[in-house]
C-alpha positions as CSV (number, residue, x, y, z in Angstrom):
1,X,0.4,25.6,7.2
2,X,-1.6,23.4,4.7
3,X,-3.3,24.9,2.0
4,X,-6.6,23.2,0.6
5,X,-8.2,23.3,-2.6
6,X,-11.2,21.1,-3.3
7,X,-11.1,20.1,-6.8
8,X,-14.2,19.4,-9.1
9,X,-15.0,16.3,-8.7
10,X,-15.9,13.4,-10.7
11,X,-18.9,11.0,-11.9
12,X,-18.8,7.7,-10.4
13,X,-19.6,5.5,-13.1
14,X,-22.0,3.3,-10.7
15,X,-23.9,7.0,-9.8
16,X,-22.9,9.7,-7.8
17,X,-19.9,11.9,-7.4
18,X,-16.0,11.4,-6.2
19,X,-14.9,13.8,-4.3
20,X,-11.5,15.0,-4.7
21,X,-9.0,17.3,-2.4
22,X,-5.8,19.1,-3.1
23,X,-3.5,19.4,-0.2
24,X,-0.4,21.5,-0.3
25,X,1.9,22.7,2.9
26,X,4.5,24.1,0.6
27,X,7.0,21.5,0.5
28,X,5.1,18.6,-0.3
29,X,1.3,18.6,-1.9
30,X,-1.0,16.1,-1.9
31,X,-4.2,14.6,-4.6
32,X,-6.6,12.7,-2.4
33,X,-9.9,11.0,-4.1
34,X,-13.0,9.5,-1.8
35,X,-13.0,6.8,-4.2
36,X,-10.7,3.8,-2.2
37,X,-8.9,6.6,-0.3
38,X,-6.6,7.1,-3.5
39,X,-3.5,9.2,-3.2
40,X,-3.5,10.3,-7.0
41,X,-1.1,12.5,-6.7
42,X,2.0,12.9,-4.8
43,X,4.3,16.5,-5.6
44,X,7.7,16.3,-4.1
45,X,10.9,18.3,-4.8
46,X,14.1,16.8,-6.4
47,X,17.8,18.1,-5.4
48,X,16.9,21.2,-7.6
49,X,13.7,22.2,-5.8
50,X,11.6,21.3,-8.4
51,X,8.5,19.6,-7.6
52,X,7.3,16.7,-9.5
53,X,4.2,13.9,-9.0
54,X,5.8,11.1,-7.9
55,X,2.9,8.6,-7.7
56,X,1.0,6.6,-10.7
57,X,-2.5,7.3,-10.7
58,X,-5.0,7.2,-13.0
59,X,-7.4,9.7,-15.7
60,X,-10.7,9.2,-13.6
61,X,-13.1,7.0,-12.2
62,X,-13.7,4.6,-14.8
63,X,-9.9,4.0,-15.2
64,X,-9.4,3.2,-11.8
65,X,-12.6,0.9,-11.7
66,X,-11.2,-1.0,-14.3
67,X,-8.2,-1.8,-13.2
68,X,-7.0,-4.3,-10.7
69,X,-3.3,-2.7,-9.9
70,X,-5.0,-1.0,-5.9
71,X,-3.4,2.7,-7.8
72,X,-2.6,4.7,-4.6
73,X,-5.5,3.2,-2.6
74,X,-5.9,1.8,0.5
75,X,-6.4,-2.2,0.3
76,X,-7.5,-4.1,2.5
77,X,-10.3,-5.7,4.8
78,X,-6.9,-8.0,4.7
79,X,-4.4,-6.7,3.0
80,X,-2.5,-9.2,0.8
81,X,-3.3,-12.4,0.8
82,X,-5.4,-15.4,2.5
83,X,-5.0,-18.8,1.6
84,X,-7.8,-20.6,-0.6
85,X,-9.8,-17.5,1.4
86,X,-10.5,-19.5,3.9
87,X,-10.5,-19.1,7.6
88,X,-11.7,-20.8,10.7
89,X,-12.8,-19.3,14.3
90,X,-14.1,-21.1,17.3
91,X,-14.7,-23.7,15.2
92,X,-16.8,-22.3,12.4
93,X,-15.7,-21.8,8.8
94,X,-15.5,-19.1,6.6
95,X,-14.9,-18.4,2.9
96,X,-13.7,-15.3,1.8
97,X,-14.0,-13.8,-2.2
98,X,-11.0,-15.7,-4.2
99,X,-9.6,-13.2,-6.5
100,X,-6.4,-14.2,-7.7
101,X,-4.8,-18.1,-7.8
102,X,-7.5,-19.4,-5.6
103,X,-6.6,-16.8,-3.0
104,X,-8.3,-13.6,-1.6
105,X,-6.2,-10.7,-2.3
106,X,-6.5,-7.4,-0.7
107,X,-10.2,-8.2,0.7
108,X,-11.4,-9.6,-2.6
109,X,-13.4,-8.8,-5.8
110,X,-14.6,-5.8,-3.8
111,X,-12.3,-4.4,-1.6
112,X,-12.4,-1.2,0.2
113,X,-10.2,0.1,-2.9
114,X,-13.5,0.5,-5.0
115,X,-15.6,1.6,-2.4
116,X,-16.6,5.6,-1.6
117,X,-15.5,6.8,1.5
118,X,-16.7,9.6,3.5
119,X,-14.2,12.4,3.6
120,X,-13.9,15.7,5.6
121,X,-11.1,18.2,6.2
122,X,-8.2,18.3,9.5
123,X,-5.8,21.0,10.3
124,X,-3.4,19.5,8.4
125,X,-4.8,16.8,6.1
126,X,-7.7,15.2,5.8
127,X,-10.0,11.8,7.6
128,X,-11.7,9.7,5.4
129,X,-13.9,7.0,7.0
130,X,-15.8,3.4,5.7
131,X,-18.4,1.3,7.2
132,X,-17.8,-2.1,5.9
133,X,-21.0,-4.3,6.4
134,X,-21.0,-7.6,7.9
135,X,-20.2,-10.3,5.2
136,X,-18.6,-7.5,2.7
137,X,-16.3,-10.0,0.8
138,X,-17.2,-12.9,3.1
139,X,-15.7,-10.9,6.1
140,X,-17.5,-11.3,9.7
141,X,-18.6,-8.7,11.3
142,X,-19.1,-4.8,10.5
143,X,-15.7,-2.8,10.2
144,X,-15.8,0.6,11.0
145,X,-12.6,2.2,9.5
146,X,-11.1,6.2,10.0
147,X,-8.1,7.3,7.8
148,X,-6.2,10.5,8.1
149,X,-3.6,11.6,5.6
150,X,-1.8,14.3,7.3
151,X,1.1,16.5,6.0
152,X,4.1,17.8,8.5
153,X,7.2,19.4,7.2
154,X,8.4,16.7,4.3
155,X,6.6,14.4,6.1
156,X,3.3,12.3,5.2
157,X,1.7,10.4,7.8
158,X,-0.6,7.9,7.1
159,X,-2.7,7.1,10.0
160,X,-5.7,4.0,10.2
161,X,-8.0,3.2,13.0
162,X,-10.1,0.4,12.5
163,X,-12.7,-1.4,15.2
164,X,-15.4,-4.5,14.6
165,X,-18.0,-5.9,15.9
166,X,-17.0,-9.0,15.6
167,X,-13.6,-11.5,15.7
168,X,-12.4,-10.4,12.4
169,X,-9.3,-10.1,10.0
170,X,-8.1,-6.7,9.4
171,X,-4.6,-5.5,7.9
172,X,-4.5,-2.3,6.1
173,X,-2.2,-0.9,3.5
174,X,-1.9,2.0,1.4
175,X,-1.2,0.8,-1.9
176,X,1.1,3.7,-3.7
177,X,3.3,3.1,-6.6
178,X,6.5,5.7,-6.4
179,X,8.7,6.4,-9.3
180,X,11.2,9.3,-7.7
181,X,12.1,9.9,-11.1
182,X,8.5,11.4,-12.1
183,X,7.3,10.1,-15.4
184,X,10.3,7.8,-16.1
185,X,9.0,4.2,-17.6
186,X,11.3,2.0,-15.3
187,X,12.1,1.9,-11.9
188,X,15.7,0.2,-13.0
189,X,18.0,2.9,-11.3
190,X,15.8,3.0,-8.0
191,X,18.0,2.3,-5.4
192,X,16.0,0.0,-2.4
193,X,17.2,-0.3,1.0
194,X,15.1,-2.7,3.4
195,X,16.1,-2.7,7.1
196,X,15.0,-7.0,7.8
197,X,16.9,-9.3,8.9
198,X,14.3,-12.0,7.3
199,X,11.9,-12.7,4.5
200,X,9.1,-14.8,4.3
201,X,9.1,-17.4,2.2
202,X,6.0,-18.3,-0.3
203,X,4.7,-21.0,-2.1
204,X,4.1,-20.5,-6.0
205,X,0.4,-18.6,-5.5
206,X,2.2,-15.9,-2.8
207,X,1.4,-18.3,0.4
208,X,4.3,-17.7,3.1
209,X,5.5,-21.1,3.5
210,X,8.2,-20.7,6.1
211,X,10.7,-17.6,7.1
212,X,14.8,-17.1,6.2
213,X,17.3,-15.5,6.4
214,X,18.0,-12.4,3.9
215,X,22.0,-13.3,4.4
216,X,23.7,-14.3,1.1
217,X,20.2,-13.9,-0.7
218,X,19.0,-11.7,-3.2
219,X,16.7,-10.7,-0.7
220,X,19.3,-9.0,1.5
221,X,18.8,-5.2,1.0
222,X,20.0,-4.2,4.1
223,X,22.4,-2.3,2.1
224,X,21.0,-0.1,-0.5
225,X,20.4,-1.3,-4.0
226,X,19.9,-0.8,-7.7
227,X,16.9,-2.4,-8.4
228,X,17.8,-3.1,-12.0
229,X,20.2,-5.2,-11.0
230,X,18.5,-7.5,-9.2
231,X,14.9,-8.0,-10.8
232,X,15.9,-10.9,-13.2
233,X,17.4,-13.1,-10.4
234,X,16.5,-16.9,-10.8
235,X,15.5,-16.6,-7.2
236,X,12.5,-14.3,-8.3
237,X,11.7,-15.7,-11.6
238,X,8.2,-16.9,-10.2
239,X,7.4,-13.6,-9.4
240,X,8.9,-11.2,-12.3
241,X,10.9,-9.9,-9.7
242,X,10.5,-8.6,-5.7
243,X,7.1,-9.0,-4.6
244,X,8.2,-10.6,-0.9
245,X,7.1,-9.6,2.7
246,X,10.4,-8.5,4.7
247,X,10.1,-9.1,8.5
248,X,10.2,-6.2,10.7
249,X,10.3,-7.8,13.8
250,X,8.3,-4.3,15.0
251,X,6.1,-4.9,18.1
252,X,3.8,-2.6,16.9
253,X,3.6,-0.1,19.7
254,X,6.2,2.3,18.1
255,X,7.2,3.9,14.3
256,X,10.4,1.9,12.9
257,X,12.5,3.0,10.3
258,X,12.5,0.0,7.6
259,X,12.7,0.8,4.0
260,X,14.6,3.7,2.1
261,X,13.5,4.3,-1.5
262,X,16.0,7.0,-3.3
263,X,17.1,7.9,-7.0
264,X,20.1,9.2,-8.5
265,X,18.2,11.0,-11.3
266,X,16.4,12.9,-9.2
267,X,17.9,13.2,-6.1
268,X,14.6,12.1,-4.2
269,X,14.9,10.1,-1.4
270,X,11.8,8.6,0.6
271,X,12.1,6.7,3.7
272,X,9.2,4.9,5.0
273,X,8.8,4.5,9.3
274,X,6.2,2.1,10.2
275,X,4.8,0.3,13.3
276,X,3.8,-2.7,11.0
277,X,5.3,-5.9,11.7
278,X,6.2,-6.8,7.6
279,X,6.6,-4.7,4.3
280,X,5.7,-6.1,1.2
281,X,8.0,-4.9,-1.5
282,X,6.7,-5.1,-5.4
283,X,8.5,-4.1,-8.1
284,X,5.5,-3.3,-10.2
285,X,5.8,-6.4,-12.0
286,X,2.5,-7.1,-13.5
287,X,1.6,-3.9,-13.9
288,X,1.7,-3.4,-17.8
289,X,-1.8,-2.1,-19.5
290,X,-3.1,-0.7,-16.3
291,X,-4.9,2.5,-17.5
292,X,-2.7,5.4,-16.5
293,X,-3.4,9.3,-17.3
294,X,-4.0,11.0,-20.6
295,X,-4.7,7.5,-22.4
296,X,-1.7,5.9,-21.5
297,X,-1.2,2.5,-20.2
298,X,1.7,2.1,-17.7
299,X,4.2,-0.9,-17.8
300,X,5.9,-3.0,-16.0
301,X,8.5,-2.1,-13.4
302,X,7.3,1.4,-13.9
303,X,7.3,1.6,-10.0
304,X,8.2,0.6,-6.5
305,X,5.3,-0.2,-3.8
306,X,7.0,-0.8,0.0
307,X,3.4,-1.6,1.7
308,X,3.6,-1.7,5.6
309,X,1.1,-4.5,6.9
310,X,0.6,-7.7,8.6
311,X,2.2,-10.7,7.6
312,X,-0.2,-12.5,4.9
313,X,-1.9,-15.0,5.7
314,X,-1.8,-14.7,9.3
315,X,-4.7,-15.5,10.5
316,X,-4.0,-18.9,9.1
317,X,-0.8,-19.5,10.5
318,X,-0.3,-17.5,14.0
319,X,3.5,-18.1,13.9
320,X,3.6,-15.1,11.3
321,X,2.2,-12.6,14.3
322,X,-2.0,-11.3,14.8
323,X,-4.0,-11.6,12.5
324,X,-7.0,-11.4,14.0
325,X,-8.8,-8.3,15.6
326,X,-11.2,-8.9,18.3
327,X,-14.1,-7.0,18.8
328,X,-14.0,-4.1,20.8
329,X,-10.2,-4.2,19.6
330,X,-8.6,-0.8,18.2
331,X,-6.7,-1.5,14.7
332,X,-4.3,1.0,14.8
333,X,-1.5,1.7,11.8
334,X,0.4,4.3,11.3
335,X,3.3,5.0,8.6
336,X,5.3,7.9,8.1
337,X,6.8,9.1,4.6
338,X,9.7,11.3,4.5
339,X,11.2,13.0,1.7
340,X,14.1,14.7,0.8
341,X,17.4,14.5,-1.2
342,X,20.6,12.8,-1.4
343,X,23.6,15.2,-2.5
């Protein structure tokens, strides 16, 4: 049974109100904000039974608004990124916002992780929904988009239906930022398992260039490990550590197990199943001085994201899987979180 507590809720800063939503089925519990479809908070127990948050969030609205880090949100039209933001269908062009190195990341300057959503309450969770316009960000078409977090056991499912009117880009990603160990400052003794046999390859602006091998990489974490060990590799120096999109080789039609996310300190353990076809893993590494709670900043490698989506950039380069989704299409992702604890 999941209990519900709607929370006061907050002033947008642009006008209006944020509504906010407590979740809690006894095991796990649950802070959900209509701003961006934020997860703020995310209560799970360690090996003792205590619960902690386990998410980073942020104080209130303005904090979040100010900051460019997606805090527990969903991002997306596109999730990731598109080169130059630029695309091309049946022969006409389109541009898309540019937001970051001459690219459009997570659907641009104003991506649905800003943007108030509609949200009501389920049996067990609750829907949030967005009408994107035609042309939000540069995007064709109106995108119609329904969101259900849903709690089961120590299980979170994370469930997005999305439809358009016309041929349009659309991956979707929620954007959480785990630290098992609770309010810990580093995510150095975070132990990352990643079930891919391959990792794309990007060009210095986070353009997949090409697709290897994880063997005899730093980028093989088919075996779990420490993460501290591994974020100042040469081989990630561009990047201040992971932020790579492993290949799933998932079809799609079913849930896959693919990443495992657990600490020693805590005993926590999260696995992530996904019917995504890639997982972007970041380290957090340009996090520091995003606004966190009580007037803190956070810093970097304070957390782990493992971001189920489609492969960026893919509706440039169709050897990386759909990108595109038709109109009439169904978008359909789902991802399910489980947590427990190692011994």
């Amino acid at each position: 049974m999941v209990r519900f507590t709607v929370l006061d809720p907050w002033q947008d800063p642009r006008g209006g109100e944020i509504e906010r939503v407590r979740l809690d089925n006894g095991i796990l519990a649950l802070e959900v904000l209509s701003l961006g479809g934020i997860i703020r908070s995310l209560w799970a127990p360690d090996r003792h039974g205590e619960r902690a948050n386990i998410v980073l969030g942020a104080e209130d609205a303005a904090a979040y608004l100010e900051q460019q880090a997606h805090l527990g949100a969903i991002a997306g039209r596109y999730a990731n990124r598109i080169a130059g933001g630029k695309l091309s269908h049946q022969g006409k062009n389109i541009q898309l916002d540019t937001n970051l190195a001459g690219n459009c990341l997570h659907g641009g300057f104003e991506g649905f992780n800003r943007r108030r959503w509609q949200l009501g309450m389920l049996s067990d969770g609750v829907r949030l929904t967005l009408v994107s316009p035609d042309g939000d960000g540069g995007f064709p078409g109106e995108c119609r988009v329904q969101l259900d977090y849903r709690l089961a056991g120590h299980n979170l499912y994370v469930e997005i239906l999305a439809v358009t009117d016309s041929a349009c880009p659309v991956s979707l990603t929620q954007h959480s930022y785990f630290n098992l160990e609770g309010s810990k400052a580093t995510n150095a003794e975070h132990r990352i398992q990643i079930l891919a046999d391959k990792v794309l390859t990007l060009d210095e602006t986070g353009i997949p260039n090409g697709i290897r091998d994880v063997m005899d990489t730093v980028f093989d974490l088919r075996q779990p490990q420490r993460l501290g060990d591994h974020l100042s590799h040469e081989a990630l120096t561009a990047t201040k550590g992971y932020d790579h999109p492993f290949w799933l080789d998932n079809d799609a039609a079913d849930l896959k197990k693919c990443a495992v996310l657990s600490s020693p300190v805590s005993g926590r353990r999260m696995t992530l199943y996904s019917n995504q076809p890639t997982v972007q893993l970041y380290c957090a590494n340009f996090l520091g001085g995003t606004p966190g709670r009580a007037g803190q900043s956070y810093r970097d490698y304070q957390a782990v994201c493992l971001e189920p989506q489609r492969a960026p950039d893919a509706p440039n380069q169709p050897d990386l899987g759909r990108g595109w989704l038709q109109a009439g299409e169904v978008y359909h992702h789902i991802s399910r979180y489980r947590f427990d604890c190692t011994d």
